[in-house]
N, CA, C and O of each residue as an XYZ file, in Angstrom:
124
protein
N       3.313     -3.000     23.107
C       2.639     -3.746     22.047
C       1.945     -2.792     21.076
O       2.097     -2.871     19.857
N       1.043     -1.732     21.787
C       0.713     -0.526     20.827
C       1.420     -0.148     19.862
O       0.967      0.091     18.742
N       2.788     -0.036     20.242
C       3.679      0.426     19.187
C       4.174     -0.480     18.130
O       4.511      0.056     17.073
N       4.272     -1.741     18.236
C       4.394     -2.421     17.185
C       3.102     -2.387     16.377
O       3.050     -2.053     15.194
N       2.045     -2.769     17.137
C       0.805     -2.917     16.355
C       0.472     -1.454     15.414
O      -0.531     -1.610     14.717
N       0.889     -0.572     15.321
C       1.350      1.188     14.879
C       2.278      0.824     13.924
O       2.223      1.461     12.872
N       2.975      0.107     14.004
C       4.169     -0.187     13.140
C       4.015     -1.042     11.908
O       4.437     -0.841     10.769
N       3.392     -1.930     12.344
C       2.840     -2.983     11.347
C       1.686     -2.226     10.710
O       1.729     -1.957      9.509
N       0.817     -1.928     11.353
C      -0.521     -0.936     10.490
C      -0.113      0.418      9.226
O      -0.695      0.765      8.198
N       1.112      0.896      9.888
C       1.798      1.538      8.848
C       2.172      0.880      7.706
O       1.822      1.253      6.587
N       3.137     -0.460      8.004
C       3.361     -1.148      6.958
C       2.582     -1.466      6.350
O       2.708     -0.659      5.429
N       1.885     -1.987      6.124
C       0.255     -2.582      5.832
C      -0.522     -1.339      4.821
O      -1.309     -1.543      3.897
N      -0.014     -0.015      5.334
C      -1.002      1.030      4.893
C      -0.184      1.522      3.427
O      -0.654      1.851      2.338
N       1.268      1.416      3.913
C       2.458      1.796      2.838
C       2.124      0.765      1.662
O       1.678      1.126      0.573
N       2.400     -0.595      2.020
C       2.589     -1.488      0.891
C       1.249     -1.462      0.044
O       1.319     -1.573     -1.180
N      -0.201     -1.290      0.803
C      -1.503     -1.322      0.416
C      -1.378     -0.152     -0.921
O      -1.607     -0.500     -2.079
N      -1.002      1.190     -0.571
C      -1.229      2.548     -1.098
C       0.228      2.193     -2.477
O       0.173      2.794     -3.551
N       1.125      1.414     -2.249
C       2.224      1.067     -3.617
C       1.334      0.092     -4.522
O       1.212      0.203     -5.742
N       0.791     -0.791     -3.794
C       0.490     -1.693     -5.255
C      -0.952     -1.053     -5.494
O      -1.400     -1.718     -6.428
N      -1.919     -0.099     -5.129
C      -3.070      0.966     -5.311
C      -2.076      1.389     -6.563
O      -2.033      1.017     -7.735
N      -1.481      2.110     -5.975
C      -0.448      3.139     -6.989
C      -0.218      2.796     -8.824
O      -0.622      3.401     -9.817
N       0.659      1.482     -8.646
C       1.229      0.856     -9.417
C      -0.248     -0.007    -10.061
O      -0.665      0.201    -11.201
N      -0.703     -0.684     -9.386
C      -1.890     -0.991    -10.082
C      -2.991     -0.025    -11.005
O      -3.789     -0.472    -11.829
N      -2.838      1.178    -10.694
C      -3.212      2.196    -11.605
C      -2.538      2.680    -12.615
O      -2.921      2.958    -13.752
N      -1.717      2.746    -12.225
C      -0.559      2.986    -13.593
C      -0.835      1.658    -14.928
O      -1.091      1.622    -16.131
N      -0.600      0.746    -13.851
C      -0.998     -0.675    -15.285
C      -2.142     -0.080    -15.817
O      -2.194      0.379    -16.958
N      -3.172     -0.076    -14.915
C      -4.892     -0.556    -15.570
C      -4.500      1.280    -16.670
O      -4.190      1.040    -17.838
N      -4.517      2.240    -16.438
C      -4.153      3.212    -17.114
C      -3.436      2.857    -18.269
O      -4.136      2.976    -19.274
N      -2.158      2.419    -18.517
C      -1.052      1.887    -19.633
C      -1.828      0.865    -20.277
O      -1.735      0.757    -21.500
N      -2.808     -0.134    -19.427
C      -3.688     -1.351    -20.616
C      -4.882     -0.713    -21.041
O      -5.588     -1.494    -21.679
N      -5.433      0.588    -20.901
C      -6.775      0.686    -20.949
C      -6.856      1.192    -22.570
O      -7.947      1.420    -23.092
């Protein structure tokens, strides 16, 4: 179960840190 719960927390950390990413790029391009 550790290891899924590792797995999913990754996912979670990946998708979090893309729309961080991309959401800076916007607020940057509208500012």
């Amino acid at each position: 179960m550790k290891n899924f719960d590792m797995y999913d927390l990754a996912k979670v950390l990946i998708v979090v840190s893309i729309i961080m990413f991309v959401g800076g790029i916007v607020y940057l391009l509208f500012m």
